[in-house]
C-alpha positions, 0 to 999 in steps of 0.5 A, spaced: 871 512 806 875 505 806 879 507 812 872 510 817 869 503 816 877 499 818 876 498 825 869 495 824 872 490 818 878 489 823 873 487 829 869 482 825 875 479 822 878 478 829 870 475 831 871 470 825 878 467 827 877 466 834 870 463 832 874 459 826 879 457 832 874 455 837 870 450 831 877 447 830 880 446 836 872 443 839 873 438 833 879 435 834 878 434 841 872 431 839 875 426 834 881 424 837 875 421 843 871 418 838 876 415 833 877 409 837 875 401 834 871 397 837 872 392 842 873 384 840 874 378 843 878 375 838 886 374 837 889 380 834 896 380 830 900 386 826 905 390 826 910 389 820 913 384 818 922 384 820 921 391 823 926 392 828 924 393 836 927 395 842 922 395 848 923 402 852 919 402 857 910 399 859 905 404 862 899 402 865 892 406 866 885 405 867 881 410 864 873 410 864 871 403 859 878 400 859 884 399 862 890 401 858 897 397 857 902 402 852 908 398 849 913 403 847 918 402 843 925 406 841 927 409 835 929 405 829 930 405 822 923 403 819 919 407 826 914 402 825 910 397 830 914 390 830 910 384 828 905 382 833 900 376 835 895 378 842 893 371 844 887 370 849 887 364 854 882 362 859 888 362 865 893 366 867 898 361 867 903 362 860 908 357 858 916 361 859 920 361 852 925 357 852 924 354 859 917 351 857 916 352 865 909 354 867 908 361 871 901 363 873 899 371 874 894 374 878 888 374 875 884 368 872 884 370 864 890 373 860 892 375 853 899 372 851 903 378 848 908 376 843 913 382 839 917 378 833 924 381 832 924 385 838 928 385 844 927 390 852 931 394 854 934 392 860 931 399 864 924 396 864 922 392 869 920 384 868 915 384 872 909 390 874 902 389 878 898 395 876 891 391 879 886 395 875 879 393 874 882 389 869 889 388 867 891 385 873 899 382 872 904 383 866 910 379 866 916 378 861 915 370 860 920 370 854 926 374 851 929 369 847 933 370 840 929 376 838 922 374 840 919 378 847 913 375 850 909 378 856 903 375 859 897 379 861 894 376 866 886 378 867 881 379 872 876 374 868 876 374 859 875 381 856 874 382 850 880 388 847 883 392 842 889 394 839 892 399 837 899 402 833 902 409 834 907 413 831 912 419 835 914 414 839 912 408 837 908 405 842 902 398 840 898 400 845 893 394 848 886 396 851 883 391 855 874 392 856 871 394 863 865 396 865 864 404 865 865 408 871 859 409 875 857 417 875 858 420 881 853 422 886 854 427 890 848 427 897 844 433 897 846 437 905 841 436 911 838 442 914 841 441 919 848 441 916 852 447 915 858 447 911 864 447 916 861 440 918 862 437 911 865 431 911 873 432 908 872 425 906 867 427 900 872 429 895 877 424 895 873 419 894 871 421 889 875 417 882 880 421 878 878 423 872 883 419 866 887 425 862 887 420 856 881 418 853 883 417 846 890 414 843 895 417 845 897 412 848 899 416 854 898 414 862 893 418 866 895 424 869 894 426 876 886 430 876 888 437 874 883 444 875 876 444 872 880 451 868 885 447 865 881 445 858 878 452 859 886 456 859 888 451 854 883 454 848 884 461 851 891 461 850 890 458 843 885 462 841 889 468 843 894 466 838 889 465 832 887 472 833 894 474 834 896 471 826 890 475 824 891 481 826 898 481 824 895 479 817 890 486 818 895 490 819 899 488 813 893 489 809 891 496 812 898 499 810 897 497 803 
């Protein structure tokens, strides 16, 4: 009798382990897009005090409501955030470490960047100009006995926020833009045919950041529509896959 009703128990096992899947999977993607902190317009500091740093490389990227700026760092004996102070200024002219001499940003606002017993690694660049909507400039202004500073130079003042990431260790800095406008696509006259569209259409359409949550992470180039949709199809197929290995054991008990 147990073995005439094994393959429907097998199949609403299966049912519930890819449902359970599903549920996980749709929930962190949620989380991880939602577990942001608010943007302030005050200064910002953290870190740890007397952890060691070596800036590895710097990103950019905008994604929609905020522009990001990544400081990676490499590996070190504690893995954690150097101590840091972000400080907000009306101008983007800073004041060079050391020299004392002024050096002014693209821009008409910045947030000084101040990274306590750190130093930079020589591949990275001093000097990059992303020009996006908000952070406009970012410059090493200082590197002087393991004290890093970089100017951020603004479009105007925006408030920002910040965040610290392990694996690897990155302090990350978004800075607040207004959202992106949707976009609207024109309905087709009666007299256009679908060979005369213009080709123009699609590519003036933005591209949409791979990266909406922390991980710190730059924007990628847009991918599919079916990318998300192959992702969760691949990683249910594994969740069903350890079920039904777990089925079978039990059915040769």
């Amino acid at each position: 009798m147990f073995a005439i009703h094994r393959p429907k128990i097998r199949r609403r096992l299966v049912s519930l382990a890819l449902a359970t899947g599903a549920a996980a999977i749709t929930g962190a993607i949620q989380a991880s897009a939602q577990d942001l902190p608010a943007f302030t317009c005050t200064n910002k500091s953290g870190g740890v005090a007397n952890a060691p740093g070596t800036v590895t490389a710097i990103r950019t990227a905008h994604h929609d409501g905020y522009d990001r700026l990544v400081v990676e760092f490499g590996p070190s004996a504690t893995g954690a955030v150097p101590q840091y102070e972000l400080t907000r200024q009306s101008s983007a002219t800073f004041i060079r470490d050391a020299s004392g001499l002024p050096v002014t940003l693209e821009g008409s606002a910045g947030v000084r960047t101040v990274l306590r017993n750190s130093d930079i690694a020589s591949s990275v660049a001093g000097d990059f100009k992303p020009r996006l909507p908000e952070i406009r400039e970012v410059k090493n202004i200082g590197n002087f006995e393991r004290v890093v500073s970089y100017g951020i130079g603004l479009k105007d003042a925006a408030c920002f926020r910040a965040l610290e990431l392990s694996g690897p260790t990155r302090l990350v800095i978004d800075v607040q833009t207004p959202a992106d406008a949707p976009v609207t696509v024109a309905a087709p006259s009666a007299s256009a045919t679908p060979a005369a569209a213009s080709p123009s259409t699609a590519a003036s359409q933005p591209a949409t950041p791979s990266d909406l949550a922390a991980t710190g992470h730059p924007a990628q180039p847009a991918k599919p529509a079916n990318v998300p949709l192959v992702a969760l199809i691949v990683a249910l197929l594994g969740v069903a896959a350890v079920t039904i290995g777990g089925i079978r054991r039990f059915a040769r008990k």
